[in-house]
Structures are given as C-alpha cells and as structure tokens.
N, C-alpha and C positions, 0 to 999 in steps of 0.2 A: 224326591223325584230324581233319581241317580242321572248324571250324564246333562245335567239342566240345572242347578244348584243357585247358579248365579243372576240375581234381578235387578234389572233396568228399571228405579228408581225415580227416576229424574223427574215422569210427570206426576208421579205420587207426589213430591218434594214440593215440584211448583201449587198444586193441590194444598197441601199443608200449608205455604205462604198462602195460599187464597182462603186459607182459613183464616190465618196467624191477621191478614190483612184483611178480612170481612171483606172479602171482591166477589164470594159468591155467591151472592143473593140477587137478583136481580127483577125489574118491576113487575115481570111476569111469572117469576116465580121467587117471591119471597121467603125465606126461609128462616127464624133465627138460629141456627145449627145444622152444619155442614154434616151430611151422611157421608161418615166415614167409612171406607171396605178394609177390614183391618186382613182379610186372608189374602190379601197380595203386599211394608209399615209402614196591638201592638202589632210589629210589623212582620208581618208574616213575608216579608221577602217579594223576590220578582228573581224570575230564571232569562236571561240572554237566550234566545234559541234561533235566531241568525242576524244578520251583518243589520239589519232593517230597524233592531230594536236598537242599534245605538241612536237613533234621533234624539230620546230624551236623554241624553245622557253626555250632553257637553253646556256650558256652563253659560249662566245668565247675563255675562256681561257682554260679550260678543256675540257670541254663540260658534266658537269656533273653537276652542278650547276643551280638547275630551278630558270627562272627567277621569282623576286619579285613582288608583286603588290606594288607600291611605293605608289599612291593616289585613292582613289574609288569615281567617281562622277555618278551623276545619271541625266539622258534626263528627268529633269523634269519642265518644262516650263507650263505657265499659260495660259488659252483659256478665250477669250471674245468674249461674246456670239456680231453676228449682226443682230440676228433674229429680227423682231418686237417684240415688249412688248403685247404681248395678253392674260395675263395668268388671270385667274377670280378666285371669291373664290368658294369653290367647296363645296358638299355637303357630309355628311357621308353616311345617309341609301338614301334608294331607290335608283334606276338604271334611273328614265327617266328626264329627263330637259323637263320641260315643259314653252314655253314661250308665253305669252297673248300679242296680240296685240290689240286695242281696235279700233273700227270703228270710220265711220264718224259718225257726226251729221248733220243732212241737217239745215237750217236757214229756218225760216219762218216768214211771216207778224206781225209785233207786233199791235195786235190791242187797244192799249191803247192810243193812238192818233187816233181813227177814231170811238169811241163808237155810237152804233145810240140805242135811246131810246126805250127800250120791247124787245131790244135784249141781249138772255143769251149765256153766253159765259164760260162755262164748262172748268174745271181744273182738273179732275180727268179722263182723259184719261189717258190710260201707254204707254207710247214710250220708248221703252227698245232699248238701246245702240248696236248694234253690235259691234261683235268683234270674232276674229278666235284666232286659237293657233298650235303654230309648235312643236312638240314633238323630242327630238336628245337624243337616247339611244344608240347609238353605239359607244364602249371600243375597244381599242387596249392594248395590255398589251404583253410583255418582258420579258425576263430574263439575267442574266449572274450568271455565278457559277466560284471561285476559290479558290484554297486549299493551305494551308499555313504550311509550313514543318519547322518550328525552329529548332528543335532538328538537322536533316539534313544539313543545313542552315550554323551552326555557324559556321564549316569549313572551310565556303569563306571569313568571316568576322572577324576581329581580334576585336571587340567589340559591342556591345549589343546596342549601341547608332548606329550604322553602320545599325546594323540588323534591326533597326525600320524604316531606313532611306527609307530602302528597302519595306519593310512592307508599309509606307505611302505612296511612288511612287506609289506599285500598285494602293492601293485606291485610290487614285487622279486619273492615270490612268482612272480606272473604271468611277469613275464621270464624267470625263472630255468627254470620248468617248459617258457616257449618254447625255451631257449637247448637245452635237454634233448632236446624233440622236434625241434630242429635235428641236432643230436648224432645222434640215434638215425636218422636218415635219412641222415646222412653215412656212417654206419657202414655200413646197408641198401647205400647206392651199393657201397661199397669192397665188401662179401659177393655183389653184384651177378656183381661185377667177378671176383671170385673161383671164382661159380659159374660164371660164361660161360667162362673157364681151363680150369676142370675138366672142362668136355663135349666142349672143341674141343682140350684136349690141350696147352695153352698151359701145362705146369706145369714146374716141375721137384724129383726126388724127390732131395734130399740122400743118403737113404738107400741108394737105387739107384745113384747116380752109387759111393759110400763102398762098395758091394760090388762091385759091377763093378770097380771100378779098383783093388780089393785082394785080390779072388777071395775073398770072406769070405760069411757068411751071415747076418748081423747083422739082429737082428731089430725091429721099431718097437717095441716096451715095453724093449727093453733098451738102443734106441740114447740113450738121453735121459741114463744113467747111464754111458757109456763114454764116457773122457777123451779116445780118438784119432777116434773119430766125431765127439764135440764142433769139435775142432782142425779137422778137416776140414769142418765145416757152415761154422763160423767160415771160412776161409781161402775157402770156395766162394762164401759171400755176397758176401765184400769184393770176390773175383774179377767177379760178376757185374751190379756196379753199374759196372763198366769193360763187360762184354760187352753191356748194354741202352745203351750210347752210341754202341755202333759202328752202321750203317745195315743194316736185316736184313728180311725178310719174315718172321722165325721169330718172333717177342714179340709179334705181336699176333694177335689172332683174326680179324680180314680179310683176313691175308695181305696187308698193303699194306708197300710199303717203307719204314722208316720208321725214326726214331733218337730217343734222349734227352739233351738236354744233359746233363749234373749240375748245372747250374741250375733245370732241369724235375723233376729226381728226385724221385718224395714214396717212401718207405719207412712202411709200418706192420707190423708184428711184431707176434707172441705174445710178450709178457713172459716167460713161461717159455725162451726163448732167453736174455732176459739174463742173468735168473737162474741158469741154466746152468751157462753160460760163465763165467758167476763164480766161482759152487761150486765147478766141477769144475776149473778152470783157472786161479784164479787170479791171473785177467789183467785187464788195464783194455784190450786192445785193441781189442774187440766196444765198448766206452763210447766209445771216443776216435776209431772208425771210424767208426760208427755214429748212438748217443745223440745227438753233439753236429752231427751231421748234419743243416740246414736240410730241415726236413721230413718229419723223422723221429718216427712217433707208435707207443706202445705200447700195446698192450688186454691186459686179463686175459685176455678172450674176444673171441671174433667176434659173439654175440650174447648178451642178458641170461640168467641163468639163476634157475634154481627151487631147488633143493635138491640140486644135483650138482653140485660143484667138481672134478669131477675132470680130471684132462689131457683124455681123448679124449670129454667134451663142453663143453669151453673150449676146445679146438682145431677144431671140429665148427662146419658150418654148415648148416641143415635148411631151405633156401631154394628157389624157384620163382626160374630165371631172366628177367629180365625184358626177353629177346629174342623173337623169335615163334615158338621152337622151346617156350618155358614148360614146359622141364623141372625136374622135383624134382627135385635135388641136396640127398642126406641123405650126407655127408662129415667123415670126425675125421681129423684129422692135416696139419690147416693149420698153419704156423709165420708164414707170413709173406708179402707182397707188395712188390712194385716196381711204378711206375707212373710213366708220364709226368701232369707236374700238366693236360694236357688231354684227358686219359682221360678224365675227372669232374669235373665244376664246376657249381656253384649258382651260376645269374642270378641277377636282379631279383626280389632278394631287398625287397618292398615293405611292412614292418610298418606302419599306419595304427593310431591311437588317435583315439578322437572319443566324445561325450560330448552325452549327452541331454539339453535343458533340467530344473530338478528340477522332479520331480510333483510338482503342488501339494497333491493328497490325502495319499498320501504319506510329501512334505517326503522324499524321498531322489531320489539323482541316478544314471543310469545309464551307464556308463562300456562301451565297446564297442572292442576290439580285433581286427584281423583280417594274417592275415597271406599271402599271396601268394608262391610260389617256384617255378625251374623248376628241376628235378635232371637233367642230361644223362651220358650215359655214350656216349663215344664208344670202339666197335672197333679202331678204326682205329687208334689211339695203342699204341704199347710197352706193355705190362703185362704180368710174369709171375709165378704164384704156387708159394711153394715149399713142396713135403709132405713130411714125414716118415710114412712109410707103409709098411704092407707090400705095397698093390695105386698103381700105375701107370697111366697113363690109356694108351690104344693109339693109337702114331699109324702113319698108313702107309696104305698099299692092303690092300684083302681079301687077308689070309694066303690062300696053297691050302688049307692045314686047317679055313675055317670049320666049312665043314656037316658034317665028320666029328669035330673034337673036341670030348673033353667034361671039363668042367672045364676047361677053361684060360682059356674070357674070361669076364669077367664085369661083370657093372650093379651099381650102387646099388639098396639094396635094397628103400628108398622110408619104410620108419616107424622101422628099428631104428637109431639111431645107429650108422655107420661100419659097418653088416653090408654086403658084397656076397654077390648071390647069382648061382651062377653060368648063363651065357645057354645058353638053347637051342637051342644052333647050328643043328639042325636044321629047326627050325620058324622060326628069326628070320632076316632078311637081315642081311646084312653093313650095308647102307644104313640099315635101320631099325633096329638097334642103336647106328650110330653117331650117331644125333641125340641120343638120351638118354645118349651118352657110354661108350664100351668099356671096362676095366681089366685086366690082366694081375698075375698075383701076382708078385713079385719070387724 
C-alpha cells in the first residue's frame, strides 16, 4: 500500500501481552485461545499502595518505631528468546524490499551432433530469461516512554550504587518486555505461515500417510500413544527434510519451483513430539536428528494460552491468514513446520533510545524508546506444515460428487477449537469453498 507502509502497533502489542498474560478471557466470554488477526503482527508478598498502609508496619514494642528495610533485592531475572532465528540484515534508505526471482529456462536440441551440409544455423537470436519480483514495504513500528526522578528517588535508597541498581532493572525491564514482543511476532510470522499451508493444502498428515500405507484406522487422540505410529512420524520427518531439498512445485503455496538447501532449513516443532518419542521409544534419534539441528526451535504451543494446557489447543492455531484471501483458520493438530530460512525474515530492525532534557519543575528526565521492523513472509519459498489429525485438507480438481455429497467435505468451523463442520455442497461452489480451505475425514 505505497504512501502508508508504516503501522501503529502498539494496540496489537498490548493484545499479544493480553495473551502472553491470559487477561483475555473473561466470565462472559470465556475463551481458551485468543483470535489472533495476523493481516494487521510462602510469602507471596504485600504492595505499599499509600501513606495508610504503613499502620502495620511499625514495630511491637511501642508501636512507634517504623519498620526498617534490612536488604533491597530486585525481580530481575534473564529471558531467552525461543523464537526462530529469522532476523536478516537490513537496509538504511528507501522503504521497499524488492526480491527477484529468476525464471526457467526451457532446454532445447543441441544441434551439433546432427549438422547436415547448406544448413545455417544462426546464433544471434535473443531469448531473454524470465523472471518476476515481489515487493514487501510494510513497517510496524512502537513505542514506550519512561521518566526517571533521582532527586525524588534517593529517599528510598540509602546509596547511589542501590539507585542504579534500580535504574538498570528498569531498562532491562524495557528490553526484555521488547525482546518478548519480538518473540511473539516471530511466532505470529511462523502461525502465519502455517495458516496459509492449511487453506492451500500445502500440509502433510503423518497420520494419513501411517493409515494409508498400513491399511489401519488409527485414530488422532490415540496416535500420540501408539509406539509404531510414533516410529513412523519419527522416520517420515527425517525422511522429509531430504524431500523439501530436492527442486519441486509441491512445498510451497505459489506453486513456484523451488528447493531448500539444509543450510536454509529452519525446523519448529511442537515439544510434545519430542517428548514422545522419548516416552514411547526410548531413543535419542528425533534429539540427534533433529534438536541438534541448526535451526531447530521448539514451542510448547503455537500460540499463548489461558487456562487450557491441553494437546488439541497447544497444538491449535485460531488465526486470520495474512494473505488477501483473510481467512479464519481455527485448527488443532499441528506438530510441526519446515521452512526455508526465506520464507520469513525481519528487516530493519531499527530500535532508537533518546532522551529529554530534565524538566526543570519537575527535576526528572524523560527517556523515549521506539522501535521500527518489517516482518515479510514470502510464498514462494519451501514450507510445509505437518498434522496429526483426523481431517485432511483436499487438494485436486472439483471431485464429480460435489453438489451431490453430504458429509464428506468439510470447513473449519470458525469459534469451536478444531470442530469442522461439514460444507453444503449444495449450496457452495467448489471455488468458493476452496478459498477458506476444503478438509476430507480420514
């Protein structure tokens, strides 16, 4: 959208802590999983909160005597990030990323094995290469502001070395809560990426392939516990981190030809895979495949939750894809993605700190941070995401049985975690069911 590139973040951000913090659910509308819209990314203590609470707080033998602060320690603990690693280097001037992809070449007859005498055979024809290009100009950008009163300050703090201790809490603070809503939108990219898979059919069902290829009927709540379905998720994954390297139109959602080195590879997982495969089997080979795999990141979940740990919505993503088809994807039974590392990349990434003269009235000083990024998700790259599931996404041309069958395809169901329900064949086109994405039951 030229002339408009740049986005006012901030209430998405607080949004993502109202996930990060389970504050969105509320008794009238309970919810375990926040719908996210991805197309816009012992003693538990006592608080002081005015002059009135010090009553309790002077001492038993007179009662005149306010209590001491004996030692001053500060909640300051250290965050590591588990987002994937996708960050690129970025650029100063201009605003648009512009990326070239270069077309095919067709082959042709070499005619130098087959000369026949009086015939000319011209080399100054021009066959110019095709090639297209994607454009990604759109900025998200943030702020936080806080003000810093020393003069006020030294009151609480019987030394200057105390008072900084405070002073660096905050800004760590600060960082830490940025490093988080970095995280949390890296996360958004990969669920992104996940939900675009699942409409265009770009997926593949462990579970499906495991019945098919053993004539079996195995079901999704009971494959998680079976030791020869494990073995076979296991061997099919390994298998298909060789299959997204070979050159294919099938792994991505543009249908473009395309391939992954296993130097581009990024892997993120559901944790409950490794866990698993542990359990159930015993093995270090998912660790020694996988874990120690450049690139490889694990989540509890796809997205934050409230008050519902359970498998099918820590495997669940309740997300707005953010292509311009902007369909709901309410989906349980993700385990996992493969991507090339140019699927998804954060620019210029541009954090700025700057700082107010201090107020003279006052006497504190004003501290202002902001920060600038662009999150791109490119189609066009490798990515496929794997389910374990009992519904299937449908790929293919309109079956003859549309408009006559019932019950056999079906949609996302839009609020219920992992419900489909099934489509009206009658009433729906083939075309306009498959933008919001088709499923067949296994």
């Amino acid at each position: 959208m030229p002339g408009n590139y740049v986005k006012q973040v901030a209430t998405e951000l607080n949004d993502v802590f109202s996930e990060i913090t389970a504050q969105y659910a509320t008794d009238e509308n309970p919810r375990p999983m926040f719908a996210e819209d991805l197309s816009n990314f012992m003693d538990v203590g006592y608080k002081i909160t005015s002059s009135e609470a010090w009553a309790t707080n002077f001492d038993e033998y007179v009662g005149k005597y306010i209590h001491r602060i004996g030692k001053t320690v500060f909640g300051d603990k250290d965050y590591k990030s588990d987002a994937p690693d996708i960050e690129l280097s970025g650029f100063e001037y201009g605003a648009i990323l512009q990326k070239i992809r270069v077309g095919e070449v067709e082959f042709k007859e070499n005619p130098a094995w087959s000369l026949q005498p009086g015939q000319s055979y011209p080399y100054f024809d021009f066959n110019p290469v095709s090639g297209d290009a994607k454009y990604f100009e759109q900025k998200v950008t943030y702020s936080a502001e806080w003000s810093w009163a020393a003069k006020q300050l030294k009151s609480a703090f019987t030394s200057l070395a105390d008072l900084m201790k405070l002073r660096n809490a905050i800004v760590k603070k600060i960082q830490i809560k940025k490093n988080m809503a970095s995280d949390a939108l890296k996360w958004r990219l990969v669920n992104g990426l996940n939900a675009i898979n699942l409409v265009r059919g770009k997926t593949v069902n462990l579970l499906e392939e495991y019945n098919n290829e053993f004539n079996l009927s195995l079901t999704a709540a009971k494959a998680k516990t079976d030791k020869e379905f494990l073995r076979f998720a296991g061997m099919r994954l390994k298998l298909w981190k060789d299959f997204i390297a070979r050159p294919t139109r099938a792994m991505n959602p543009d249908g473009e030809l395309n391939w992954t080195p296993k130097s581009n590879l990024r892997i993120c997982m559901l944790s409950d895979i490794e866990s698993l495969l542990e359990t159930y089997l015993y093995s270090d080979t998912f660790h020694n495949e996988f874990v120690k795999f450049e690139g490889y990141k694990s989540t509890a979940s796809w997205q934050a939750l409230d008050t519902d740990f359970s498998y099918d919505v820590r495997s669940a993503i309740f997300a707005k894809t953010p292509d311009d088809d902007n369909v709901t994807v309410n989906f349980s039974g993700i385990v996992g993605c493969f991507f090339d590392k140019e699927a998804m990349a954060i620019y210029n990434e541009e954090p700025e700190e700057m700082s107010a003269p201090m107020n003279p009235k006052g006497k504190f000083i004003n501290y202002y941070y902001s920060y600038d990024c662009s999150y791109f998700l490119d189609t066009a790259e490798p990515s496929i995401t794997f389910i374990i599931s009992d519904y299937s996404p449908y790929r293919g041309v309109e079956p003859d049985d549309w408009a006559t069958s019932t019950n056999k395809y079906y949609a996302m169901s839009g609020e219920t975690i992992g419900d489909m329900t099934a489509i009206d064949t009658s009433h729906v086109t083939f075309e306009q069911a498959k933008v919001k994405g088709i499923f067949i039951k296994i």
